[in-house]
Each structure stands twice: as C-alpha cells, then as structure tokens.
C-alpha positions as CSV (number, residue, x, y, z in Angstrom):
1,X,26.6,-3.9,-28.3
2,X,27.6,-5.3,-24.9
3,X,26.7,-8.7,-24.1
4,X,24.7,-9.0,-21.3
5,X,22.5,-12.6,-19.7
6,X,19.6,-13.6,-18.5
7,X,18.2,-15.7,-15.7
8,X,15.4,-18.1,-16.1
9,X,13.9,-19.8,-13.8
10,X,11.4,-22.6,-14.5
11,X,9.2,-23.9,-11.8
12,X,5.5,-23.4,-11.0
13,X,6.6,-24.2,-7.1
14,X,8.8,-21.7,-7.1
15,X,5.6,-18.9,-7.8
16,X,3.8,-20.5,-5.4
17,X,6.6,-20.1,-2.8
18,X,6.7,-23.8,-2.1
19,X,10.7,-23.6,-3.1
20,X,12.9,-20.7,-2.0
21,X,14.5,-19.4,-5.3
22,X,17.8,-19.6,-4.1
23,X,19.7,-20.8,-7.6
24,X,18.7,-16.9,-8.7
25,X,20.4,-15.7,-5.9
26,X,23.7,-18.0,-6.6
27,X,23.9,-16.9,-10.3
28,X,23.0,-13.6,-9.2
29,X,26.4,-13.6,-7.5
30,X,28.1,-16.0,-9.5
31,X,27.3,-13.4,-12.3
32,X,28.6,-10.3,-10.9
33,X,31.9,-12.1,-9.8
34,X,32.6,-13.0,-13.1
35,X,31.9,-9.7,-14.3
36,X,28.9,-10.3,-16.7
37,X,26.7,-7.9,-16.8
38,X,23.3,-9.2,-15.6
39,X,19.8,-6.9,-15.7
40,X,16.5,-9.5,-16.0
41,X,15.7,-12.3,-13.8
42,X,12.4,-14.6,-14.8
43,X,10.6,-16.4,-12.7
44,X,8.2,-18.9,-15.3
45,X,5.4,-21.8,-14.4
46,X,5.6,-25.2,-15.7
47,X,3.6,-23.8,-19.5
48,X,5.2,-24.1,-22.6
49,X,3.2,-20.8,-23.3
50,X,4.3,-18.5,-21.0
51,X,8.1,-20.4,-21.1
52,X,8.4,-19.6,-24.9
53,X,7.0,-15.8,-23.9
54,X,9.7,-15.4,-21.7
55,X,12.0,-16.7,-24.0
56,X,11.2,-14.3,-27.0
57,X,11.7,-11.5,-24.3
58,X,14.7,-12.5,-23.1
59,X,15.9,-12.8,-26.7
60,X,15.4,-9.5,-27.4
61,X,17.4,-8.0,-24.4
62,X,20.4,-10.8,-23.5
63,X,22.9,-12.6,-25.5
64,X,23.3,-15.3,-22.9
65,X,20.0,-17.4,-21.5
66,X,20.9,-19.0,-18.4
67,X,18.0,-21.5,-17.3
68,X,17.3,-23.4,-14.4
69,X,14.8,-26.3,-13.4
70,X,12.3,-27.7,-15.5
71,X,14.6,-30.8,-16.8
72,X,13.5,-34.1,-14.8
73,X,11.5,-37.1,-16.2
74,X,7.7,-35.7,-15.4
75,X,5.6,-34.4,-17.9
76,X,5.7,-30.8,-16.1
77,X,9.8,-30.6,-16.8
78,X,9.2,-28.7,-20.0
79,X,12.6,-26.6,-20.6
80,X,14.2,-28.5,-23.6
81,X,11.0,-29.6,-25.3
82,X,9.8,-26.3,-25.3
83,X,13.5,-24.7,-25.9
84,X,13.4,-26.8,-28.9
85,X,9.7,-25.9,-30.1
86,X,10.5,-22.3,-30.1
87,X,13.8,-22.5,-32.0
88,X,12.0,-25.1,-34.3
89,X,15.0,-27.4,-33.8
90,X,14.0,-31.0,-33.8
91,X,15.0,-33.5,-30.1
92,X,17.9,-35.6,-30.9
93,X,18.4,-38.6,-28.8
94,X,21.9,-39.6,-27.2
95,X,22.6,-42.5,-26.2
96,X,25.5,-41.8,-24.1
97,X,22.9,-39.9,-21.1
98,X,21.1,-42.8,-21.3
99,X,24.2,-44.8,-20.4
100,X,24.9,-42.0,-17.7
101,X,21.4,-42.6,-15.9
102,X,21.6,-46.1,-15.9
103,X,25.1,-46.6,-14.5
104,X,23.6,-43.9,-11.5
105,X,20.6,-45.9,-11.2
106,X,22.1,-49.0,-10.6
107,X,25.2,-47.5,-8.3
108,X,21.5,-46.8,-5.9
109,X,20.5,-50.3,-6.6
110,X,17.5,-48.7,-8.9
111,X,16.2,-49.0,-11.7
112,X,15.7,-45.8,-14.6
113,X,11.7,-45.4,-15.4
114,X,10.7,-45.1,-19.0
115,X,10.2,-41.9,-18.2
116,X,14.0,-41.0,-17.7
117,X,14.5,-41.4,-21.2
118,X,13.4,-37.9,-22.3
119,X,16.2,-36.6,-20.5
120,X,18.0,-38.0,-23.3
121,X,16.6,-35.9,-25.6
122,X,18.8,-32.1,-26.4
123,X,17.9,-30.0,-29.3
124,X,20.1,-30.7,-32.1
125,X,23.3,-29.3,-32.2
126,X,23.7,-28.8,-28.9
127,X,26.0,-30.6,-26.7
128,X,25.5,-31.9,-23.6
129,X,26.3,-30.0,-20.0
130,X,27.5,-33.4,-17.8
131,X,25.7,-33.5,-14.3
132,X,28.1,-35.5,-12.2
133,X,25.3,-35.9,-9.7
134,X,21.9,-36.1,-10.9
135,X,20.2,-38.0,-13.6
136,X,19.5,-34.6,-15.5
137,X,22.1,-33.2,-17.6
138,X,22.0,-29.9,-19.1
139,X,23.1,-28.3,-22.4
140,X,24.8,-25.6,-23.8
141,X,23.8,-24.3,-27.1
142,X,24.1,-21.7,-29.6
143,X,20.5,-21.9,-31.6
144,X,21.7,-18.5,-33.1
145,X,25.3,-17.0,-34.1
146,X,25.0,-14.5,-30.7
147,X,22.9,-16.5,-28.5
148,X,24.4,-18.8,-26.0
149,X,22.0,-21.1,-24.1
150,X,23.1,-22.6,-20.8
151,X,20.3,-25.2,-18.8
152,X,20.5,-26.4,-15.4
153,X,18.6,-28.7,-13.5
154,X,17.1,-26.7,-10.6
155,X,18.6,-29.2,-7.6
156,X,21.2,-26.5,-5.9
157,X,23.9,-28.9,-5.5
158,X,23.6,-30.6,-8.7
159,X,23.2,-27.0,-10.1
160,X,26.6,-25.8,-8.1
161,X,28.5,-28.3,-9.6
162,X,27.3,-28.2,-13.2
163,X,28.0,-24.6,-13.1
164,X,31.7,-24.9,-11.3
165,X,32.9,-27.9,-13.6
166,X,31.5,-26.8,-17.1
167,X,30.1,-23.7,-17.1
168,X,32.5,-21.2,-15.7
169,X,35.3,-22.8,-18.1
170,X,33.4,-22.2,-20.7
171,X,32.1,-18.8,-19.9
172,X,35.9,-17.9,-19.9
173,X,37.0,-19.8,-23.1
174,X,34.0,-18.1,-24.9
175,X,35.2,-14.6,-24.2
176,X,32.5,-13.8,-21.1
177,X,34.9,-13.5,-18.6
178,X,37.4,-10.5,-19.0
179,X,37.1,-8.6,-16.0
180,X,36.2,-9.9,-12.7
181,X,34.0,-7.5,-10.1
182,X,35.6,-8.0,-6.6
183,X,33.8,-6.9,-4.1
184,X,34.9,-6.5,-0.3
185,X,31.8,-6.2,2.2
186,X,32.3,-4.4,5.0
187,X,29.9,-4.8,8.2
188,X,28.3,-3.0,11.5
189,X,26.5,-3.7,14.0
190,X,24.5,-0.8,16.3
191,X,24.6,1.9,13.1
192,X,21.3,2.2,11.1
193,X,21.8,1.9,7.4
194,X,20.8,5.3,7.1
195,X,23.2,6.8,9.8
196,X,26.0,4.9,8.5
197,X,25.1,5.6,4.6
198,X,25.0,9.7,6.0
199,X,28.6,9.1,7.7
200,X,29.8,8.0,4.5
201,X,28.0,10.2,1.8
202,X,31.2,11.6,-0.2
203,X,32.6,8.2,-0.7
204,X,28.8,6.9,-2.1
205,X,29.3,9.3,-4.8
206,X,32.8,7.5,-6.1
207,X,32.7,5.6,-9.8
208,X,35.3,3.3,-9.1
209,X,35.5,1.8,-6.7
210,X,31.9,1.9,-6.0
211,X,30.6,1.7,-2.4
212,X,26.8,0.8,-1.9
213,X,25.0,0.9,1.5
214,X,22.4,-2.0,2.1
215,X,20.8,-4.0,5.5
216,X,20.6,-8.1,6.6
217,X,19.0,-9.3,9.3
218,X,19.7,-6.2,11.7
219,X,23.0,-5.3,10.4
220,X,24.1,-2.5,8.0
221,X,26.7,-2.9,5.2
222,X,28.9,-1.5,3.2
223,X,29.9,-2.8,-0.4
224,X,32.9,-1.8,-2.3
225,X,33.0,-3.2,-5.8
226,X,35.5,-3.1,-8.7
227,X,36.0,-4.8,-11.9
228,X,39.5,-5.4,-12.5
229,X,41.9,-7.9,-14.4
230,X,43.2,-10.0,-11.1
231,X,42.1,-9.7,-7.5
232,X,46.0,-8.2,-6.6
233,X,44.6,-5.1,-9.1
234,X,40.9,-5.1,-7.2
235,X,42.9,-4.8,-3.9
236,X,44.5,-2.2,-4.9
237,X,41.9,0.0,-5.6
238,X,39.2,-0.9,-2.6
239,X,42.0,-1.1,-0.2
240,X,42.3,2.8,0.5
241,X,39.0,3.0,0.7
242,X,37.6,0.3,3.1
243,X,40.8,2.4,5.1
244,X,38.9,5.4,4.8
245,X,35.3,3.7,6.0
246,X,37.1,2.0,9.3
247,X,38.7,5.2,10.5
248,X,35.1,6.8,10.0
249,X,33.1,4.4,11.6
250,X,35.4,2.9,14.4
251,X,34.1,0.2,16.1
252,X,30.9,-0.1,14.4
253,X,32.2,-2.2,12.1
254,X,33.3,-5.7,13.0
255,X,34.6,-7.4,10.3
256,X,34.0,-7.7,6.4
257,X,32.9,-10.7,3.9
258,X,32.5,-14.2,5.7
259,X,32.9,-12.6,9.2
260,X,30.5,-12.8,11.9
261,X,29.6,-11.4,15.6
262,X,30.4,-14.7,16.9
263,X,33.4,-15.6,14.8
264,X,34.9,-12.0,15.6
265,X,34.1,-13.0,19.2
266,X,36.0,-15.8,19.0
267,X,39.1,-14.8,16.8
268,X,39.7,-12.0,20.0
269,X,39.0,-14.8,23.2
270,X,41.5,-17.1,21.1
271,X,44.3,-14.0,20.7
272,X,43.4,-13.0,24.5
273,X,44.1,-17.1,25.6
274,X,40.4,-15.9,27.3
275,X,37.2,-17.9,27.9
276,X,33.1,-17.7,27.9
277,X,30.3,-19.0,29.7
278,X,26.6,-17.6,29.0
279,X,23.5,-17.7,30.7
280,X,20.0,-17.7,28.8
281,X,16.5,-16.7,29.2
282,X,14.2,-15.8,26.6
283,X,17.0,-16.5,23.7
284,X,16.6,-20.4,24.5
285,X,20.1,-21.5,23.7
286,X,20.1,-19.3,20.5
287,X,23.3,-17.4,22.0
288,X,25.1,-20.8,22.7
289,X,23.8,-22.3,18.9
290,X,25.4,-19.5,17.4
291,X,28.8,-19.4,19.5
292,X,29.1,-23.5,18.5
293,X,28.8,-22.8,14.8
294,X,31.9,-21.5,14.6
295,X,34.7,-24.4,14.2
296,X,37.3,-24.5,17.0
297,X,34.6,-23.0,19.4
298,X,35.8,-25.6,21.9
299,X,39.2,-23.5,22.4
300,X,37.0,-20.4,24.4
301,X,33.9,-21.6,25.0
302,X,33.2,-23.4,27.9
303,X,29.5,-24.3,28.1
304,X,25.9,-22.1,29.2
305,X,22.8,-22.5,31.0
306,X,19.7,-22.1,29.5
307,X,17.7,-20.8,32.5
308,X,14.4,-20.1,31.4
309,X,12.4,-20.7,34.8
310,X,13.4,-18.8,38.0
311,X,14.1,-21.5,40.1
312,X,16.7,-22.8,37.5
313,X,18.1,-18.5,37.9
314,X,18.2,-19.1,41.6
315,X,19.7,-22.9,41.6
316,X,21.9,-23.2,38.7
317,X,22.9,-19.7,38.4
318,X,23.0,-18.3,42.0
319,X,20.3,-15.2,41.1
320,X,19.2,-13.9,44.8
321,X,15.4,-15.0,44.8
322,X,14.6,-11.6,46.7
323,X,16.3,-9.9,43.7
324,X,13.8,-12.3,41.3
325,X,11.2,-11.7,43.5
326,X,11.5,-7.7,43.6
327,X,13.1,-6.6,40.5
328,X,11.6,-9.2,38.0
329,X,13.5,-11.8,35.5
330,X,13.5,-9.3,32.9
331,X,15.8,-6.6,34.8
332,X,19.0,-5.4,34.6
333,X,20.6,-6.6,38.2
334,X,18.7,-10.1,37.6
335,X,21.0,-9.8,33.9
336,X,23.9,-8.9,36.2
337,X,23.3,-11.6,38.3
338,X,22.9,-14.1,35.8
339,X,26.7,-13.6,34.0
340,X,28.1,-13.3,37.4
341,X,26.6,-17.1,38.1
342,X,27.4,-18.5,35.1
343,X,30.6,-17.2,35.3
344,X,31.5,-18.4,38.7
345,X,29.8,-21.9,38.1
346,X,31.9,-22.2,34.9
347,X,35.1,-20.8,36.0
348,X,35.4,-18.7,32.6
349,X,37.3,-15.2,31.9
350,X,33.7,-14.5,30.7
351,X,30.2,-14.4,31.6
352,X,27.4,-13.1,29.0
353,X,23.6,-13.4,30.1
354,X,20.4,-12.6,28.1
355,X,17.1,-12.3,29.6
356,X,14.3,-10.2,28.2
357,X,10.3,-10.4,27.0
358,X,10.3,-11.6,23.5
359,X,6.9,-12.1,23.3
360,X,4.1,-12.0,21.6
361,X,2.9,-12.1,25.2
362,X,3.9,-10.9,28.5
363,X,4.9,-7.5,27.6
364,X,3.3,-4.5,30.1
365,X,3.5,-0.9,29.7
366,X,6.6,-0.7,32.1
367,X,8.2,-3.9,30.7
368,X,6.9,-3.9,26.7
369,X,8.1,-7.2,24.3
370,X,11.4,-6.4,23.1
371,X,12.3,-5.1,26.1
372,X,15.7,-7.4,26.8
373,X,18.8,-7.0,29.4
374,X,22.3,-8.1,28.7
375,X,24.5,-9.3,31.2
376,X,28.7,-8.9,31.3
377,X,31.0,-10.0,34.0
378,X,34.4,-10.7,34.4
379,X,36.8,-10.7,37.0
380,X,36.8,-7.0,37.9
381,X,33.3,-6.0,37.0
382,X,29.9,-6.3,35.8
383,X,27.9,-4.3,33.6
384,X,24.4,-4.7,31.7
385,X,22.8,-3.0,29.1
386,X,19.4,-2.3,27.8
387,X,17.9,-3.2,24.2
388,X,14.8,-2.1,22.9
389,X,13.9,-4.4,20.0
390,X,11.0,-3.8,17.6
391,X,8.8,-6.4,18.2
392,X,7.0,-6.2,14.9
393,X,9.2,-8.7,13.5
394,X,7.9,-10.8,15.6
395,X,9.5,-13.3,18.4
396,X,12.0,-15.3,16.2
397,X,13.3,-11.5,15.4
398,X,13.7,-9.8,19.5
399,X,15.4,-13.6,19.9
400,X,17.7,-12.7,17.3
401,X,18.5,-9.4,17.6
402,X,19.2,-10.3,21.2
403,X,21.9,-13.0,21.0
404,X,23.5,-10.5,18.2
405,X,23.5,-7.7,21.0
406,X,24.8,-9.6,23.3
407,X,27.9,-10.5,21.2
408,X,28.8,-7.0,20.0
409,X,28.7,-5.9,23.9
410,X,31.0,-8.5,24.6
411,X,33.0,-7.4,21.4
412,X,33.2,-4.2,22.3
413,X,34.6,-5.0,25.7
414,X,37.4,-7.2,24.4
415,X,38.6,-4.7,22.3
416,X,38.1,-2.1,24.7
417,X,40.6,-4.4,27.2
C-alpha cells in the first residue's frame, strides 16, 4: 500500500475565519515538494470529540498525521491530551521542556505560568519535536508500527522552523522522501485561463511531465510538475516543455516561479541602463508600492506623483486644464498627458500614468467603474491604452488590476525596443 499523510488542523478560530489557515497551505506545498503524496486536509474546533473523530478518520486513510495548533498552555489547546486519550497512552512528564520554557521565559525577563507546565506533558514513547522559538514543542510519534505522528504548534514561524530543522530530516531518514516533485510555474499576463489552457490543450494531456492550468489574482498559469531523483533530472524533463509553452504563447508570458510584473520590469530597465517615473490617479501610490518592493529598485526608478486632484494634474504634472476641463481626468490624452509630465519633471527614460474610475461611485454610462487609461511616454512617443476592469471585485480589485496593466504595457514596450 502507498503511504500517503494527512493534514490536521486544530483551531476553533481558524472555522470561524478569525485566522487565515495559511500552515495548510505551507504543508500543502512543503508536501508535494517532497514528493509525499497528500489527499485530506482537516480543519477541527478546539473538542476533544470531534478531534478524536477526525483522528479515527484520518487513521483509516493516511499513514502519516501531520497536526498543527492546539499545543499552548490554555485549557482550549487540546492536541496531545486528546492524542493521548485516543491512543489510550498515558502523559509523561519531561523535565527537560520544562527547563526549555523557563530559560525562554527568563531570556524575556518573564516568568512561566503554572499553566505552561502541561506543555511538558507528550504521550509516552514519543520524543520530543524541539521548538527553537516558542514555548510549545511538538512530538513525533509512532502510537502504531505504520503510523507516524508529527505535531506543530500553529504560530507560522515557529511552525516553519520546527518543520525545516526536525521534520524534513526526519521525513528523509524514515524513508518518506524518495522522489522529489519539481515544479516550474510559468506565468501570463492579458491571456484568460481558458484561452491559454485552449492554446496549450495537447500538452495538458502529457503524464509526465504534467502541465496544469490555474488563475491568481488576474493572472493565468501554467504548472509543469515532475517527480524525479535530483532537480538536474526534473530539469531535464520540464525543460523541453516550458520551451514548447514560450514559443506558443510569446509574450504573454513574463516570467516563471518567484517572478513578477514589476521585478520583470525592472530586471529589463536595469539591462537597458533605462529609468521610470509614474504618475497616479485612482491607483493611490499602489503602482509606486509595488515598483519599491522589489530590492535594488533605486537603480531605475526615480520617484512618482500621486495626483489624485486636478489641480495637482495641472501643477505638478503639467496636464492642460482645457484638456481636464474638456476631456475629463479619466481619458486617454489626460493619461497621455500625465506620463509626459511626470516624465519631463523627473527627467526619466520613462513615464507610466494611471488614471481611471475605480469606484464604487462615479461611474456613468459613458465612463462606467473600471473604466481606467494608461499612460506611456518616452523620448520619441506616447501612447495610452484602455482597460475595462470588472468591477465586481470590487475597488481594491480595478486598483489592482490597474497598476498590473500598467506594468505589462510598459513590459511589452521594453521588449518590443
């Protein structure tokens, strides 16, 4: 039978949504790197009931129980009480965690509550998970010849580096890890999922490697998986193919894995010796926050104006007040206008400007939300484009969706120069 684990999660915040789950999503990951296979994830309140129901499911189906949260000092932290009910396994106190939370207590200049001694307490027989963090240490523990049980405290960073230090190593030395799943992720910007999934249709079809279409946050993508022995082997094998998806879809796709519209943007003004200035309107400085994320930003990117009002347009950015007056902020000369100023002001190879209606009010029949105008100058021209976002997802989303367009028209035009 092939071994296979489990997720748990323990946490009656996490139901209720006041937590974002986001240690599922990190073993979901971590999981599928290390190629273990991986089918049930649990989501459990703070009741021994329902946690030993899940348990005796889980049983049933996995070979490796990996559990987070539930393992502070309150009486709602139930994981290795309950763990330890179910298995009928009496607690066995150890002094050496105890010793652990008070040297951290007093390296804070506190002092441990009585109630930090249950986390003292592991099932017997299994050993201890160190958390090099945290005052909650976790276990790992084999209450049957083929069950493995791994807990985690369900603080991320604690979590992260329980699971790097002890976990992983011995995942590997128990047998787990024997073939890795690589994966190369290969992303687009202005291609629905759909249109791209259509433009690549034969190669969905392929066993190994496997290519799987799926959508974030306005962008399509393209994964190409393979389990293989080293990463040298993986490369091998996706390499051909993530060939094959370039030369279909051209410029549509701007990068793969980590990379980003605005890091792409930057890795080509740094190659080109080129700078940017940028002009906003309805994006607020969203454009400029996302430019400045990327480290070494300073080397291209000079500064921008956040020009909501139209008398900053006509001051600050030189917009021709008849133009305003006649054609409306939201309009494409007014766009124009706006990445010529900036531009000029900001003696860049670049200007980029963004004005639009992002709602939820001011949209008209002729000018609806969503309705946004991107600006493009340099030395030799100007140019603007038109982008009609869905405003259904509301105005954080047209915002968004704006700055990204306004960085793959830019990309565009530096490889197109």
């Amino acid at each position: 039978m092939n071994r296979s684990a489990e997720v748990i999660c323990v946490g009656t915040e996490l139901l209720l949504g006041e937590i974002l789950n986001s240690n599922a999503q990190f073993l979901g990951q971590e999981l599928a790197r290390l190629g273990i296979p991986h089918f049930y994830q649990t989501v459990v309140g703070d009741n021994p009931t329902r946690i030993k129901r899940a348990i005796a499911t889980a049983c049933q189906r996995a070979q490796l129980l990996i559990f987070t949260g539930g393992l502070g000092p309150t009486p709602d932290d139930l994981t290795t009480e309950t763990l330890a009910d179910f298995f009928e396994v009496p607690l066995i106190e150890h002094p050496e965690i105890l010793e652990d939370i008070a040297r951290k207590f007093a390296q804070r200049q506190r002092t441990p509550s009585p109630a930090n001694a249950k986390q003292a307490l592991l099932p017997k027989s299994a050993e201890i998970l160190p958390n090099p963090i945290g005052s909650a240490p976790g276990m790992i523990w084999q209450p049957r010849p083929e069950l493995t049980i791994l807990t985690f405290p369900g603080v991320p960073q604690e979590f992260h580096r329980m699971w790097q230090e002890t976990a992983v190593p011995y995942l590997q030395a128990q047998g787990w890890v024997t073939a890795k799943i690589y994966n190369r992720v290969l992303r687009f910007w202005g291609v629905a999922e759909s249109t791209l999934a259509d433009q690549v249709a034969p190669l969905l079809a392929l066993t190994n490697p496997t290519v799987a279409p799926y959508a974030s946050h306005g962008e399509a993508r393209l994964r190409i998986s393979t389990r293989a022995s080293s990463r040298e082997i993986a490369e091998q094998v996706i390499a051909p193919i993530e060939q094959q998806i370039r030369q279909i879809c051209g410029l549509n796709c701007f990068g793969a894995d980590e990379d980003t519209l605005e890091s792409v943007v930057g890795q080509l003004l740094k190659q080109k010796g080129q700078t940017l200035a940028i002009a906003e309107s309805c994006t607020g400085g969203g454009l400029g926050h996302r430019i400045t994320k990327v480290s070494g930003s300073s080397d291209y990117f000079l500064g921008g104006v956040i020009s909501y009002a139209n008398p900053v347009k006509e001051s600050l950015l030189s917009v021709d007040p008849v133009v305003l007056n006649q054609a409306g902020a939201v309009s494409p000369v007014v766009a124009e206008q706006m990445a010529l100023g900036v531009r000029s002001h900001l003696h860049s190879t670049w200007g980029v400007s963004i004005t639009g209606i992002a709602g939820s009010e001011g949209g008209t029949a002729a000018k609806p939300v969503g309705l946004v105008y991107i600006g493009l100058a340099d030395a030799n021209s100007v140019h603007s484009f038109e982008c009609r976002i869905s405003p259904l997802g509301g105005r954080d989303w047209v915002r968004q969706m704006s700055t990204s367009f306004a960085l793959d028209f830019l990309r565009r035009q530096l490889l197109d120069k």
